[in-house]
The first five atom37 places (N, CA, C, CB, O) and aatype in JSON, in Angstrom:
{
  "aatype": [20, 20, 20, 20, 20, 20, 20, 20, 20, 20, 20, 20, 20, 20, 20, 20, 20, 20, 20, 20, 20, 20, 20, 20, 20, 20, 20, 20, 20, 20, 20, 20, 20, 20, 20, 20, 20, 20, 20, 20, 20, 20, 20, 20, 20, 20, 20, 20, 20, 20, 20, 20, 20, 20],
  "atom_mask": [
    [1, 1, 1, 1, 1],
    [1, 1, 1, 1, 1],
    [1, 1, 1, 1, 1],
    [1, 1, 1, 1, 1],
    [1, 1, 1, 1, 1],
    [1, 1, 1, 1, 1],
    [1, 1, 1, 1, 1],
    [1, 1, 1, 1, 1],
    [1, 1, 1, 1, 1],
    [1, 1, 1, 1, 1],
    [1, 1, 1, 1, 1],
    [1, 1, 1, 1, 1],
    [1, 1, 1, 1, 1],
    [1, 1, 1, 1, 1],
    [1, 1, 1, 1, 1],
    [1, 1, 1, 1, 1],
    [1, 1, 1, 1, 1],
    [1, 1, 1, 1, 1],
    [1, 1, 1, 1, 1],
    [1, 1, 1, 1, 1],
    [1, 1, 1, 1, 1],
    [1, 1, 1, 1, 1],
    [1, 1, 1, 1, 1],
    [1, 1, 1, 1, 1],
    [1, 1, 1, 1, 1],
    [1, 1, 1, 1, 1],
    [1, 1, 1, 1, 1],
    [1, 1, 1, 1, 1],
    [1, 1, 1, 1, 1],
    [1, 1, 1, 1, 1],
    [1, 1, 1, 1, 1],
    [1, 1, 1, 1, 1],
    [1, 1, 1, 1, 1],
    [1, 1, 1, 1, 1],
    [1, 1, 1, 1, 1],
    [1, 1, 1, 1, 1],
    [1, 1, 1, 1, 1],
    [1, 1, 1, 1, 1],
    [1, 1, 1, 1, 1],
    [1, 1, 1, 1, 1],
    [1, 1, 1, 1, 1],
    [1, 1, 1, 1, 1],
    [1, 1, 1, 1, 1],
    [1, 1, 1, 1, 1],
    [1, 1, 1, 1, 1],
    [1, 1, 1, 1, 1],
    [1, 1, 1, 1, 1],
    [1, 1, 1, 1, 1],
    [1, 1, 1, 1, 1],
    [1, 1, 1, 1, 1],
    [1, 1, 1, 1, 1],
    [1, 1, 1, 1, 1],
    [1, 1, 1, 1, 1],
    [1, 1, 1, 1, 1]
  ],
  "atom_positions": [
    [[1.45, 3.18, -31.64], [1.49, 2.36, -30.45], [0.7, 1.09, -30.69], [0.96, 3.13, -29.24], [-0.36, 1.04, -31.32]],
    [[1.31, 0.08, -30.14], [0.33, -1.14, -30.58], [-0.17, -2.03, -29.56], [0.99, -2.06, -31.53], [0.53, -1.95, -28.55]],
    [[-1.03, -2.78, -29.47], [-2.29, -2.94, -28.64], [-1.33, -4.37, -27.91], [-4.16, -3.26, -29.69], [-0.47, -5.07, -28.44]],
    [[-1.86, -4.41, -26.61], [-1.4, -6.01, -25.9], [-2.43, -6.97, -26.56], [-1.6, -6.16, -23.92], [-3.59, -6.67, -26.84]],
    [[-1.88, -8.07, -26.74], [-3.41, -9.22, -27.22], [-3.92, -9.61, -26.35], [-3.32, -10.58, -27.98], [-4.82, -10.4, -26.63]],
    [[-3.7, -9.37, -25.02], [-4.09, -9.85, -23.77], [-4.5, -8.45, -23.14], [-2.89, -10.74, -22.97], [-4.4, -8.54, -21.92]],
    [[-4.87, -7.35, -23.49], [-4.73, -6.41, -22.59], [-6.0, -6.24, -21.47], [-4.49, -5.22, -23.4], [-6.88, -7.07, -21.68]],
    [[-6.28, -5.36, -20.35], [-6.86, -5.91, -19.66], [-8.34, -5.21, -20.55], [-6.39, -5.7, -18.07], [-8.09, -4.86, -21.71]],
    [[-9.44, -5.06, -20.18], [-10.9, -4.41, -20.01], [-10.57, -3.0, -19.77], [-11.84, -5.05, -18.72], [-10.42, -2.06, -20.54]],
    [[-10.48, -3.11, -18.42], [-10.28, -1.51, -17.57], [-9.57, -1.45, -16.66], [-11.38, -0.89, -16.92], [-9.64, -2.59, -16.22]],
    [[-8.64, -0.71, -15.8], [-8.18, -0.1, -15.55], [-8.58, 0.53, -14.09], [-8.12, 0.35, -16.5], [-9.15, 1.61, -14.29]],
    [[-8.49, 0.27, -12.88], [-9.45, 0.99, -11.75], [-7.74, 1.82, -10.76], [-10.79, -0.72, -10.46], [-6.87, 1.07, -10.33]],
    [[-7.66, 2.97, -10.64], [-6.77, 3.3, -9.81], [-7.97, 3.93, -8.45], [-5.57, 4.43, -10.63], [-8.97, 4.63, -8.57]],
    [[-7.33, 3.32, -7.23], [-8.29, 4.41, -5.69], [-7.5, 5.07, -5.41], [-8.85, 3.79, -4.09], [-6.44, 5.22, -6.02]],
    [[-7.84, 5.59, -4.44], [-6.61, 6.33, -3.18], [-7.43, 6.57, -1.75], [-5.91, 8.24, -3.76], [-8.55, 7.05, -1.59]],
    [[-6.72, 6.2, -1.04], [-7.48, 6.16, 0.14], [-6.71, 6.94, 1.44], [-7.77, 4.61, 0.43], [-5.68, 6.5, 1.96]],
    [[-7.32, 8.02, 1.81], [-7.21, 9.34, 3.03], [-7.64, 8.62, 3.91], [-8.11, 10.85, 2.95], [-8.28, 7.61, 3.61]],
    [[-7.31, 9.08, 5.66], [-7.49, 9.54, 6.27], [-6.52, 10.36, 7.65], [-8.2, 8.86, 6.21], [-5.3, 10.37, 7.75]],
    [[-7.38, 10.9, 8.47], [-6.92, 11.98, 9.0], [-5.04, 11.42, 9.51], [-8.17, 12.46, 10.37], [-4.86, 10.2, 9.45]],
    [[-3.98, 12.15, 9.89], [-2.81, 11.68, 10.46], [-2.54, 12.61, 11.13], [-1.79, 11.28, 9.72], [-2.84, 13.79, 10.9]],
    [[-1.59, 11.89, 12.59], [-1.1, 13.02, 13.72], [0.42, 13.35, 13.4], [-1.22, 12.38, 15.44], [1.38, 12.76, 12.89]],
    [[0.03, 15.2, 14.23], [1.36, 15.7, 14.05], [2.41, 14.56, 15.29], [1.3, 17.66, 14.45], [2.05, 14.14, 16.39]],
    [[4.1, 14.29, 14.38], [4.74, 13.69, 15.4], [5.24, 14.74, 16.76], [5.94, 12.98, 14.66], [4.7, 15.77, 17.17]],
    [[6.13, 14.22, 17.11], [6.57, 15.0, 18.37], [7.48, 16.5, 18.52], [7.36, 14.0, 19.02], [7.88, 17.3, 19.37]],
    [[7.49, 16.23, 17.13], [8.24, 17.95, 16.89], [6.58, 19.05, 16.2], [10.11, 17.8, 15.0], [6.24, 20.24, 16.29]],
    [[6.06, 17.98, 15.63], [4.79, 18.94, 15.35], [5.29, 19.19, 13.81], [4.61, 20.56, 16.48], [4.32, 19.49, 13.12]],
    [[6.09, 19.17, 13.33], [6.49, 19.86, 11.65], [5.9, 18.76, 10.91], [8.41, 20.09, 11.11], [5.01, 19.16, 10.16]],
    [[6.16, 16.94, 10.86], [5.33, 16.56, 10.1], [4.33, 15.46, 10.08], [5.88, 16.51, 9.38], [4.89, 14.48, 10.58]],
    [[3.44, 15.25, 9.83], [2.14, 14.52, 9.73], [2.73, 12.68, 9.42], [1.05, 15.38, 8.19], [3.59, 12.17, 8.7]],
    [[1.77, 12.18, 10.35], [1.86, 10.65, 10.55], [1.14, 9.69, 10.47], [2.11, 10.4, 11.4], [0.07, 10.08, 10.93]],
    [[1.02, 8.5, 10.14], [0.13, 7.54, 10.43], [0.79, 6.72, 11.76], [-0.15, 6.63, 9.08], [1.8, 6.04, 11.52]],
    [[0.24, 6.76, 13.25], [0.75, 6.11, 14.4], [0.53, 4.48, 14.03], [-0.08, 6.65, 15.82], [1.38, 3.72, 14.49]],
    [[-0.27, 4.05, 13.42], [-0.82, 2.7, 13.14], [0.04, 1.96, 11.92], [-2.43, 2.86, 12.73], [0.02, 0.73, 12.0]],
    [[0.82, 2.54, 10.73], [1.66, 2.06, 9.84], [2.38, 0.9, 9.86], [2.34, 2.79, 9.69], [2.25, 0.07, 8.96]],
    [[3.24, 0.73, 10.92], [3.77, -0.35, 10.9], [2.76, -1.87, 11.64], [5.12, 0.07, 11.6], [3.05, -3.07, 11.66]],
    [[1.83, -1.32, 12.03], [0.89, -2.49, 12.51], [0.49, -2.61, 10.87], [-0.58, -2.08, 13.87], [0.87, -3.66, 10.34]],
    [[-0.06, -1.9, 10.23], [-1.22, -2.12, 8.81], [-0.37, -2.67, 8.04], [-1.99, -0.73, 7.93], [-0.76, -3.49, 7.21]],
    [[1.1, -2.31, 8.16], [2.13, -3.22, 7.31], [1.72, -4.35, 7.51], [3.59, -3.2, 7.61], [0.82, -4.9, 6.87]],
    [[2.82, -5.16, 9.1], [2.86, -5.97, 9.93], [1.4, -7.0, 8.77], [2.64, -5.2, 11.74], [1.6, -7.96, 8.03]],
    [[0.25, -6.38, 9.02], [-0.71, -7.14, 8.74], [-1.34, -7.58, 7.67], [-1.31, -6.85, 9.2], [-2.24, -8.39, 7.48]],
    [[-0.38, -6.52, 6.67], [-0.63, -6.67, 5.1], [0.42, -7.96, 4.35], [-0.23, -4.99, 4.35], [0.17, -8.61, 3.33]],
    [[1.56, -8.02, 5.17], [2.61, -8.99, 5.18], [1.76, -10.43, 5.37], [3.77, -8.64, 6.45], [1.7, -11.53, 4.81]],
    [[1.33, -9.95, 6.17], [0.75, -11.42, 6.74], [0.11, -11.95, 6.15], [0.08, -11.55, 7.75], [0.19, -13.17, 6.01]],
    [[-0.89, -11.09, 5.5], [-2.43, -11.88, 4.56], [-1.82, -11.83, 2.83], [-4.45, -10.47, 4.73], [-2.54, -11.96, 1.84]],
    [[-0.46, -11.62, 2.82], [-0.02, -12.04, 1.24], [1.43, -12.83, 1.58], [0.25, -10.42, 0.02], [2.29, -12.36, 0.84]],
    [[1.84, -13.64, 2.25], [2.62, -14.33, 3.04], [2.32, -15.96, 2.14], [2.1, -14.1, 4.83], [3.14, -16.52, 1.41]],
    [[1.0, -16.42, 2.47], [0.95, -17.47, 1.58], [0.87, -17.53, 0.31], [0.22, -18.05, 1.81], [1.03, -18.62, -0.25]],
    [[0.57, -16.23, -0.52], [0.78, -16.14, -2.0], [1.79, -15.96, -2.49], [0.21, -15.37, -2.55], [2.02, -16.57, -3.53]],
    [[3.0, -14.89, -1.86], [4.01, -14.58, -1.78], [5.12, -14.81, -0.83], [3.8, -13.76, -1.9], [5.7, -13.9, -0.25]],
    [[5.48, -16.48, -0.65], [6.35, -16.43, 0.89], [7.56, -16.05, 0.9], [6.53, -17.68, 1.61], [8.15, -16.03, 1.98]],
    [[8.49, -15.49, -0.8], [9.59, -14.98, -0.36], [9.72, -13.33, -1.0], [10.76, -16.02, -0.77], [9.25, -12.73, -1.97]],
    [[10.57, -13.05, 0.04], [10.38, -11.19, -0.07], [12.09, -11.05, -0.22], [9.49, -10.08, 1.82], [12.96, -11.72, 0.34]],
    [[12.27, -9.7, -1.41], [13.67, -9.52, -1.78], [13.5, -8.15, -1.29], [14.21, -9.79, -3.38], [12.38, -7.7, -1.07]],
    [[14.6, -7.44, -1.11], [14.9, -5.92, -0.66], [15.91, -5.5, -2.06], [15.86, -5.79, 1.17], [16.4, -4.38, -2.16]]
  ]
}
């Protein structure tokens, strides 16, 4: 295997929990807030990134 000449230092992966509600049938687990944390993640990478492909 051979090395990037640019490769980075290190490497950091997180992951980040917390608690989620059962929906209205109760079978599976939710974040009620998701499409707001989207909504707002859109927003604050909007001027770095202003066009979005699907």
């Amino acid at each position: 295997m051979s090395k990037l000449s640019n490769a980075p230092l290190q490497e950091v992966i997180f992951e980040v929990r917390w608690p989620l509600q059962p929906d209205e049938s109760g079978r599976q687990l939710m974040d009620r807030e998701y499409e707001m944390a989207l909504g707002k993640f859109q927003a604050a990478l909007k001027t770095d990134f202003p066009y979005r492909t699907e």
